[in-house]
VEXTOR-308647 format. One line per field, with one value per residue: residue number from 1; residue in one letter; x, y, z of N, C-alpha, C in turn. Coordinates in steps of 0.05 Angstrom, whole numbers, always signed. Example, Ala and Ser with C-alpha at 12.3 -4.5 7.8 and 13.67 -1.06 7.14 Angstrom:
# VEXTOR-308647
pos [1, 2]
code [A, S]
nu [+264, +257]
nv [-114, -45]
nw [+156, +142]
cau [+246, +273]
cav [-90, -21]
caw [+156, +143]
cu [+264, +258]
cv [-66, +1]
cw [+156, +157]
END
This chain:
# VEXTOR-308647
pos [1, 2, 3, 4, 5, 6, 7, 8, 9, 10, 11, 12, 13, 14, 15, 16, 17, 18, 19, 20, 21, 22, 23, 24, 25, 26, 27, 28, 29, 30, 31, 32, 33, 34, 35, 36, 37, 38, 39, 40, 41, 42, 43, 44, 45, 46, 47, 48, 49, 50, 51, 52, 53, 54, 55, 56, 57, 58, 59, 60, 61, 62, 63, 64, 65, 66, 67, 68, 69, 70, 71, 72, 73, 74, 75, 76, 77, 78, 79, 80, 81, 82, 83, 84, 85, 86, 87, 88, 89, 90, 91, 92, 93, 94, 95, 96, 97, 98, 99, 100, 101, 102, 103, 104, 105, 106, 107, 108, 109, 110, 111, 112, 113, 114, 115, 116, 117, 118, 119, 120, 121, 122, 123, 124, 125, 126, 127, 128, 129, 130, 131, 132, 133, 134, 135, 136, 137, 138, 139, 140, 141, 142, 143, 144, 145, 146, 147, 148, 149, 150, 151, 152, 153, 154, 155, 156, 157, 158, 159, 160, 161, 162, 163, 164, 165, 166, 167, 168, 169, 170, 171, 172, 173, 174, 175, 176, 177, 178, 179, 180, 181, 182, 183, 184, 185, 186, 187, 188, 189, 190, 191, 192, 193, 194, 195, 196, 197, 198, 199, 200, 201, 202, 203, 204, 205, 206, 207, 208, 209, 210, 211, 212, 213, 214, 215, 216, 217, 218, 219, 220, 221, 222, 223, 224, 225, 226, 227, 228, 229, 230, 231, 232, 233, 234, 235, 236, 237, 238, 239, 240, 241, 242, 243, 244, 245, 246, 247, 248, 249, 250, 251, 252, 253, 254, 255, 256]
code [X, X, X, X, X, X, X, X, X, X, X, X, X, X, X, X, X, X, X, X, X, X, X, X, X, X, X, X, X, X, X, X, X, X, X, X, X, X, X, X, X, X, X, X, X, X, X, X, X, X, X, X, X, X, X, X, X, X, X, X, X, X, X, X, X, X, X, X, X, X, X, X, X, X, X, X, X, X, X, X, X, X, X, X, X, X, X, X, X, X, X, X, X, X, X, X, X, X, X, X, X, X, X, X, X, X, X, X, X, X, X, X, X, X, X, X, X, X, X, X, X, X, X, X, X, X, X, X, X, X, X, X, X, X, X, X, X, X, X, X, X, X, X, X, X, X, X, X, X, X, X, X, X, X, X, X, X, X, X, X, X, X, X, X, X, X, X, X, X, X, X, X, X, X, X, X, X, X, X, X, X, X, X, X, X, X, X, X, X, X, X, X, X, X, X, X, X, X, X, X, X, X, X, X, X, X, X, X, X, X, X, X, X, X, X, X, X, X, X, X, X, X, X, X, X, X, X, X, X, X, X, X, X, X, X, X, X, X, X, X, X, X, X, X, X, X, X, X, X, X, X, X, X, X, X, X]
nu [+17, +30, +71, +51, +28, +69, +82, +48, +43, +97, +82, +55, +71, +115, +81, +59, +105, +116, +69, +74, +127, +110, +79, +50, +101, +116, +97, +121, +108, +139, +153, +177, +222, +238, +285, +310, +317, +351, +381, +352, +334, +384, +388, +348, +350, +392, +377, +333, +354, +385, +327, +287, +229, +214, +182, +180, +141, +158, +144, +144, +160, +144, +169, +140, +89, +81, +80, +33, -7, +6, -20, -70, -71, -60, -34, +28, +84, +138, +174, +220, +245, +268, +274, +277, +230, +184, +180, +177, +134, +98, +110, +99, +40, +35, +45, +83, +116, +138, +213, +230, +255, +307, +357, +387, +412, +461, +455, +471, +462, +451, +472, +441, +438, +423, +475, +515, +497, +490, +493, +479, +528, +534, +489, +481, +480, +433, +392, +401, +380, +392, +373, +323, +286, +275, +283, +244, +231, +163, +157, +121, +117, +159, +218, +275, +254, +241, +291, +317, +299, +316, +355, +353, +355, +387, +421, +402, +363, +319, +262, +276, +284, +240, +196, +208, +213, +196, +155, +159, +137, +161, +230, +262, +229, +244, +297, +288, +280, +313, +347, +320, +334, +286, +293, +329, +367, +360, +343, +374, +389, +450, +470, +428, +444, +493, +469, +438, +480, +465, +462, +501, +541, +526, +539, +556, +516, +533, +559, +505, +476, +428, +392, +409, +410, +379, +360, +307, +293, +233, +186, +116, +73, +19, +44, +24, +56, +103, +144, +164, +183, +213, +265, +273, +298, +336, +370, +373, +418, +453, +532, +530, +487, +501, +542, +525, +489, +532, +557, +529, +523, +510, +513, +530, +492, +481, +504, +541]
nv [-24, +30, +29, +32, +83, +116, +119, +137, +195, +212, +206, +242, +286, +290, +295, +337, +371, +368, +401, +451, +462, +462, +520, +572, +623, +691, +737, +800, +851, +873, +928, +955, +991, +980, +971, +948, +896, +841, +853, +858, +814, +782, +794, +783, +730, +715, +744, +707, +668, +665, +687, +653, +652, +693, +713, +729, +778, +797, +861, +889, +952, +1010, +1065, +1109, +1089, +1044, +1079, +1100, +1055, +1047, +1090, +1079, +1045, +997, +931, +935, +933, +946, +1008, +1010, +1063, +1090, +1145, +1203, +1231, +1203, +1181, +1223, +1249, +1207, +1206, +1257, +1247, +1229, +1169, +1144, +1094, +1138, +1158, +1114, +1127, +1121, +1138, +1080, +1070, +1089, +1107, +1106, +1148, +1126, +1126, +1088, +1036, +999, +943, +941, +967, +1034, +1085, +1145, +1189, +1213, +1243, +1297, +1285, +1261, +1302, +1301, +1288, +1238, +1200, +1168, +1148, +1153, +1116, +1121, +1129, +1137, +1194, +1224, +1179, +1145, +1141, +1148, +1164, +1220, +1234, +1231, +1273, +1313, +1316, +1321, +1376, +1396, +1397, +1423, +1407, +1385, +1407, +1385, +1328, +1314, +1298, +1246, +1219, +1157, +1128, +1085, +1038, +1028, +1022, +974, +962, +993, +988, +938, +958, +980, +941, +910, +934, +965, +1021, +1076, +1095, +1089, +1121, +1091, +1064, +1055, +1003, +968, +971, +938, +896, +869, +869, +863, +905, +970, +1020, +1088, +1128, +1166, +1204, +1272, +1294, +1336, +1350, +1321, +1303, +1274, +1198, +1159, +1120, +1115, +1078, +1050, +1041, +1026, +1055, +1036, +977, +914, +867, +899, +892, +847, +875, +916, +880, +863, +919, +924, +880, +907, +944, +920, +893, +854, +856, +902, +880, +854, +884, +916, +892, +893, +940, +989, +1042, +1048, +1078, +1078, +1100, +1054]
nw [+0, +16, -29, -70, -54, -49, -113, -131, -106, -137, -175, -186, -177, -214, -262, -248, -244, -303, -323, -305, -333, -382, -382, -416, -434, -411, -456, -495, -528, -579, -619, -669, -717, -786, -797, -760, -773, -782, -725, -689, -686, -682, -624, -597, -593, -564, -519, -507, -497, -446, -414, -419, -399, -419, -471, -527, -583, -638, -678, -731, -775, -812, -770, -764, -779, -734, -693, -702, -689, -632, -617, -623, -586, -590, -575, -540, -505, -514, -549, -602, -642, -709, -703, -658, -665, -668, -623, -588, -601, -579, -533, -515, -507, -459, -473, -460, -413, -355, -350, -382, -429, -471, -511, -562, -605, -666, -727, -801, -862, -940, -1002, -1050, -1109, -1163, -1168, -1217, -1247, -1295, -1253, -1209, -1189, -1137, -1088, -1104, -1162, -1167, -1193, -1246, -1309, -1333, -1291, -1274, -1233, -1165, -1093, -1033, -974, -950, -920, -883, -854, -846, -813, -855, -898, -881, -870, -923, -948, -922, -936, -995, -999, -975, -1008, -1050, -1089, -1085, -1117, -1166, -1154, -1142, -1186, -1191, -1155, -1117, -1077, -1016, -963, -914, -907, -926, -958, -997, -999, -1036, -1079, -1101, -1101, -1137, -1185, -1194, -1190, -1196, -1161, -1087, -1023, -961, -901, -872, -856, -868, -925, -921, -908, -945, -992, -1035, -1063, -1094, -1054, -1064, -1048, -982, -936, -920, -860, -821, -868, -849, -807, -741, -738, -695, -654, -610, -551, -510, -456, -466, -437, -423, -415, -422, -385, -356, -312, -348, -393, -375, -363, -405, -438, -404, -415, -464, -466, -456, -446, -480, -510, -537, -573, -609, -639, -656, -684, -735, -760, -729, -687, -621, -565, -524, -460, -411]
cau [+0, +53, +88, +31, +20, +97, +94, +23, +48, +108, +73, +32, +96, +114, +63, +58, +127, +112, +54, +86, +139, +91, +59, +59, +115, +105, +100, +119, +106, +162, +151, +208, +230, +236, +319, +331, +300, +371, +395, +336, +340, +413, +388, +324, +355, +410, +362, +315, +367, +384, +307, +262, +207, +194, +176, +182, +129, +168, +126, +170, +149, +157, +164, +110, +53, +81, +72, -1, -16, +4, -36, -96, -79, -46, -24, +52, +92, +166, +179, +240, +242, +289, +279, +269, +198, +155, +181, +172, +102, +78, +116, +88, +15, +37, +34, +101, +121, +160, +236, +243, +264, +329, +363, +397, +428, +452, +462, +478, +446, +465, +446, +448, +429, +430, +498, +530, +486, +500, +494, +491, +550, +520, +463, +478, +471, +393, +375, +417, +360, +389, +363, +289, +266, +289, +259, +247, +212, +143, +163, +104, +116, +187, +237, +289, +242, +239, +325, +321, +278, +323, +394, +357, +334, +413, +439, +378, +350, +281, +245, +297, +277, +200, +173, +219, +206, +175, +146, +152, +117, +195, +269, +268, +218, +264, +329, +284, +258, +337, +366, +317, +334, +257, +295, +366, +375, +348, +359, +375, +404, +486, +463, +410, +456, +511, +474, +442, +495, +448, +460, +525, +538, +538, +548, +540, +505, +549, +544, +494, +458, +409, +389, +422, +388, +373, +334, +307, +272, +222, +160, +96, +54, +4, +48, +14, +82, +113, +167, +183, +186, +240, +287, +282, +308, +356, +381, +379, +433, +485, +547, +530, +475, +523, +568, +508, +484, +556, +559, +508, +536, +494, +532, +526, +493, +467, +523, +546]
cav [+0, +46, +28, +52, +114, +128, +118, +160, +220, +209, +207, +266, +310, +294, +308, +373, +392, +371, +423, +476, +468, +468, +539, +586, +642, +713, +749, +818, +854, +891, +938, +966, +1003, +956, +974, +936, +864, +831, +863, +849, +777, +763, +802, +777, +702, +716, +746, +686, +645, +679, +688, +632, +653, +710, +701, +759, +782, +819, +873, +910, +957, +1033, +1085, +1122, +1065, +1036, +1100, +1098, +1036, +1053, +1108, +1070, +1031, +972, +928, +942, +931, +965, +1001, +1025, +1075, +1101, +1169, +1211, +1246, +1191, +1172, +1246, +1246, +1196, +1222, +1285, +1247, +1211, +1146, +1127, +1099, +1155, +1149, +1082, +1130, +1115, +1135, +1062, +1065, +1108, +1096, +1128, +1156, +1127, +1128, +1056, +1029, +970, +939, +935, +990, +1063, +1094, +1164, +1193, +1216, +1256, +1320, +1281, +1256, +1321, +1294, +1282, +1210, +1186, +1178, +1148, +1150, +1101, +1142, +1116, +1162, +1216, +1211, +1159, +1129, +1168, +1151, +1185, +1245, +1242, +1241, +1296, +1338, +1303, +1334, +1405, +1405, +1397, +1443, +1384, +1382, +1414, +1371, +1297, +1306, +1279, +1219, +1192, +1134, +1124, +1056, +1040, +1027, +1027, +954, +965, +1023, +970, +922, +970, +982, +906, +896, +953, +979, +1042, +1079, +1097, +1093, +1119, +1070, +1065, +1039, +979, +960, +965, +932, +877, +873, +850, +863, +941, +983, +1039, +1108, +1156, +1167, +1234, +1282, +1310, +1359, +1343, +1313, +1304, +1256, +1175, +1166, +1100, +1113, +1053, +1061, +1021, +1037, +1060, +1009, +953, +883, +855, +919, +877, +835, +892, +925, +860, +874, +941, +932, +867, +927, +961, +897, +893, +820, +869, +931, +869, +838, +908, +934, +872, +890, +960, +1004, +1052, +1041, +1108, +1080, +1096, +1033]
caw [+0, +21, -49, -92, -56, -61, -141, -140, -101, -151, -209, -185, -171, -236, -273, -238, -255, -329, -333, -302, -353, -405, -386, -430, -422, -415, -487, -487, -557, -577, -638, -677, -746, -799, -807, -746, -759, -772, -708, -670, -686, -668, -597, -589, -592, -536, -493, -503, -478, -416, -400, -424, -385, -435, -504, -554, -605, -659, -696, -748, -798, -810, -750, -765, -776, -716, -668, -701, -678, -607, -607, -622, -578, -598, -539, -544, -491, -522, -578, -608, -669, -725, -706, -641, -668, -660, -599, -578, -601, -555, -502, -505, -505, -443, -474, -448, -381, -347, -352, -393, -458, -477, -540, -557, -629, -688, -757, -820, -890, -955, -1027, -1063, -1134, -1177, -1173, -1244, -1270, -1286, -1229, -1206, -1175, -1115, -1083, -1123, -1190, -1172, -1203, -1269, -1331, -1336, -1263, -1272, -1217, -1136, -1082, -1013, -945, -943, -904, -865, -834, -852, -807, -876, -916, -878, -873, -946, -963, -916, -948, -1023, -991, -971, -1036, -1069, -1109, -1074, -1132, -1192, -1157, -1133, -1199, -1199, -1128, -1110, -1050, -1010, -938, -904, -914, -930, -994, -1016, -1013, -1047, -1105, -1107, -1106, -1161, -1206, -1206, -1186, -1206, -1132, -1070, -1001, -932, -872, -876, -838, -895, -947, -916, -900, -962, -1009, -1068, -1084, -1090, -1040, -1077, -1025, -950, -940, -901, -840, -821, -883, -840, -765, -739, -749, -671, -647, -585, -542, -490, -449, -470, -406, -420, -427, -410, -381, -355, -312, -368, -415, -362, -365, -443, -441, -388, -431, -496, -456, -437, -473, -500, -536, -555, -593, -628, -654, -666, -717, -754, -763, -707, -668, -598, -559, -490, -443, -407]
cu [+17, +66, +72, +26, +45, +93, +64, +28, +71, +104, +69, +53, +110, +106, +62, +85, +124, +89, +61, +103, +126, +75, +68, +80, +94, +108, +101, +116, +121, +158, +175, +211, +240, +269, +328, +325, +324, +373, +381, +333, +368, +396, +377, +333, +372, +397, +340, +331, +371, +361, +279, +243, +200, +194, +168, +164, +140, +150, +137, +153, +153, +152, +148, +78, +52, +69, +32, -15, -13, -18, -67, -102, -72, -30, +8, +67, +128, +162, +203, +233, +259, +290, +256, +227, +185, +160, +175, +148, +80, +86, +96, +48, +19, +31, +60, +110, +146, +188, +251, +258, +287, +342, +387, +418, +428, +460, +470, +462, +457, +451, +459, +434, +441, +455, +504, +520, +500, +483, +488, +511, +540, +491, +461, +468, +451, +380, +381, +382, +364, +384, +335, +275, +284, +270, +267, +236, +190, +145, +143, +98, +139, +210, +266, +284, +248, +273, +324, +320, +301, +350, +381, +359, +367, +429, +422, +379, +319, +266, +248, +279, +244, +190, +186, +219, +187, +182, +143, +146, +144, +227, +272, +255, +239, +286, +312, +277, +292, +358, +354, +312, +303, +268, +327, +374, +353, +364, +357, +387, +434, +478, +444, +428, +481, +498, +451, +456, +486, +448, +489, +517, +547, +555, +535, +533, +521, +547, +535, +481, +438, +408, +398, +405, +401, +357, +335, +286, +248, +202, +138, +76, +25, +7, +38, +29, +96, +146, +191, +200, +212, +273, +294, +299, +339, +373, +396, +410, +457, +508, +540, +512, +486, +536, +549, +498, +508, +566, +537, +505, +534, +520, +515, +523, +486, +501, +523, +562]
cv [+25, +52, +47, +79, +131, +136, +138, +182, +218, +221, +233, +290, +313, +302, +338, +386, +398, +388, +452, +484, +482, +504, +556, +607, +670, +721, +783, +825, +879, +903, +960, +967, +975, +952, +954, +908, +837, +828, +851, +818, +758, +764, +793, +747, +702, +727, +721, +668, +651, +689, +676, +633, +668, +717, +728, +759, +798, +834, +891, +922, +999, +1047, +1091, +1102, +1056, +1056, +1103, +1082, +1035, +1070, +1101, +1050, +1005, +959, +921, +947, +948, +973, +1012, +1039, +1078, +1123, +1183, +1228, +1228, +1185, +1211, +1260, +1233, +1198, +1248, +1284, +1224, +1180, +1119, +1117, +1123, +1145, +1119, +1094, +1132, +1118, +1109, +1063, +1089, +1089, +1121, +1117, +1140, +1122, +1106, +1057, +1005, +965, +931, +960, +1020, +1077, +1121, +1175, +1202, +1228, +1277, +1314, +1269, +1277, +1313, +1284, +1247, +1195, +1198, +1165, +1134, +1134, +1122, +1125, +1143, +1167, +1228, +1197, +1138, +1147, +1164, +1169, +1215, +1255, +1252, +1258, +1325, +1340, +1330, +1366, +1409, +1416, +1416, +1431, +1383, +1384, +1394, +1347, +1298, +1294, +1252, +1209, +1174, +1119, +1092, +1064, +1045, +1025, +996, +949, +978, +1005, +941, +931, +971, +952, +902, +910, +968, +1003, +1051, +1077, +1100, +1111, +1105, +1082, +1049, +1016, +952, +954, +941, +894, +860, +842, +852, +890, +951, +1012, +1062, +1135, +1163, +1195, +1242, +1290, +1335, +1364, +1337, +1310, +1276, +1230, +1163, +1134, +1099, +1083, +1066, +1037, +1033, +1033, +1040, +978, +932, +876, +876, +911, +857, +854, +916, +904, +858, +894, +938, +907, +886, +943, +951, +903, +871, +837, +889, +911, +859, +869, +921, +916, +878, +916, +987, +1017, +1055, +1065, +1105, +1073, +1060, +1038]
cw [+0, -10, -65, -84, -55, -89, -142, -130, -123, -176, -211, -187, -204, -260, -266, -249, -293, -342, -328, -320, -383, -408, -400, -421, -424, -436, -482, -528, -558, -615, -642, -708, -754, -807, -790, -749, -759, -743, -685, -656, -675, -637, -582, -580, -568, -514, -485, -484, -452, -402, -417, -413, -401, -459, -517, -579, -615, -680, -711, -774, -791, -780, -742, -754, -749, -685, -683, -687, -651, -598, -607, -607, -574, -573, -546, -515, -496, -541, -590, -637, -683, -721, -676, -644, -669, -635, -577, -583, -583, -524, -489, -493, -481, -447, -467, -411, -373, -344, -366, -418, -457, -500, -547, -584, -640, -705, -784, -844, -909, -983, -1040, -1083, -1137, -1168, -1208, -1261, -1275, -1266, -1222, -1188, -1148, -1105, -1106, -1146, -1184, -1187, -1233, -1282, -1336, -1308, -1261, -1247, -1192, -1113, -1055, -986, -956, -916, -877, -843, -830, -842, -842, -892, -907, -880, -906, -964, -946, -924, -981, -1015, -986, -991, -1058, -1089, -1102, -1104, -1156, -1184, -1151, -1155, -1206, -1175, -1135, -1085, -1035, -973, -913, -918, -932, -954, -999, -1027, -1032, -1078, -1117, -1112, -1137, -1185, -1219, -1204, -1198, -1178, -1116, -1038, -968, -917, -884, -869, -859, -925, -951, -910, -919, -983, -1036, -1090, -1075, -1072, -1057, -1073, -1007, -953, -910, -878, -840, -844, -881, -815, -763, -735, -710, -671, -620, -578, -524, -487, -451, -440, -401, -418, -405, -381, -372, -348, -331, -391, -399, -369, -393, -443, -426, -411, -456, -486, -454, -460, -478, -520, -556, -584, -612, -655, -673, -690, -729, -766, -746, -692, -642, -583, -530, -483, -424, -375]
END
């Protein structure tokens, strides 16, 4: 008698451990510009390992759309951007938790095309009669886009390229309109191009040509998961993350 209720508390302990295992983790939903989804992915995988309890929804797609979707609401637990003005939009509409904003990365401008094709020599020549058509982020809502519009306005092209843009939703259309020669040039992030492989680099845009390419993080004040969505950030900050980002070309901006 004894035996069997040994091997049935047993069983039972076991069982119990094997559902506990089983429970689902926590999911935090982490939304983020569509430049970083490499980057995200090396990061996202080394933080998995070091905290298997909390399971990452990746939502990537431009800046802009993304701060829309917060604002409506969207249950978003982090989000990082390509560019301080959306993140300084929903700040200002208190939709962030106080003190989580962090500016975490930069990056840089650059103008790419086909590889093998003719080319234009850099930004200045987009106004050139033989470069009919430029891919852009919409400006709107693609912090690239809006870099780019203020890279032409530098060089006093604005008026020359406006009827040869073409408008894509993110950075990652733009290098795709450009890998597959729908366009002469486009303009990316260094990071995009570099990692890539499919378009030639034509020319970085200089400094002070544009505001500088900024990705701040932050916890959205509603988030689900708030604690989990701290152990994210603070993770965003480690050096095991600085080295994963800094391979992937990101310059590293959160002090340490």
């Amino acid at each position: 008698m004894k035996r069997q209720i040994i091997k049935y508390l047993l069983g039972s302990a076991i069982a119990f451990a094997a559902a506990i295992s089983s429970l689902p983790a926590q999911t935090i939903v982490v939304s983020a510009a569509a430049s970083l989804k490499e980057a995200l992915a090396d990061v996202n995988a080394a933080f998995s390992a070091r905290n298997p309890g909390i399971a990452i929804d990746l939502n990537l797609a431009g800046s802009g759309a993304l701060q829309q979707q917060i604002e409506q609401g969207a249950p978003v637990d982090v989000f990082i951007s390509a560019a301080t003005r959306q993140m300084d939009a929903l700040n200002a509409k208190g939709l962030l938790l106080e003190g989580s904003v962090f500016d975490l990365l930069g990056n840089k401008v650059v103008l790419v095309g086909p590889p093998g094709a003719t080319a234009p020599a850099g930004f200045a020549a987009l106004a050139d009669a033989s470069v009919k058509h430029i891919a852009i982020g919409e400006p709107g809502s693609v912090p690239a886009g809006q870099y780019a519009q203020q890279i032409f306005a530098f060089y006093k092209i604005t008026e020359a390229v406006k009827p040869k843009l073409i408008f894509a939703k993110d950075v990652r259309m733009v290098l795709t309109y450009a890998e597959t020669g729908n366009v002469d040039a486009g303009v990316v992030y260094m990071t995009d191009a570099k990692q890539s492989g499919k378009v030639a680099i034509l020319a970085e845009a200089p400094a002070g040509s544009h505001d500088p390419v900024v990705y701040p993080a932050a916890i959205i004040k509603t988030a689900r998961q708030p604690a989990a969505a701290q152990t994210y950030l603070a993770f965003l900050k480690s050096t095991e993350a600085a080295e994963l980002f800094t391979k992937r070309g990101f310059e590293i901006l959160t002090k340490r």
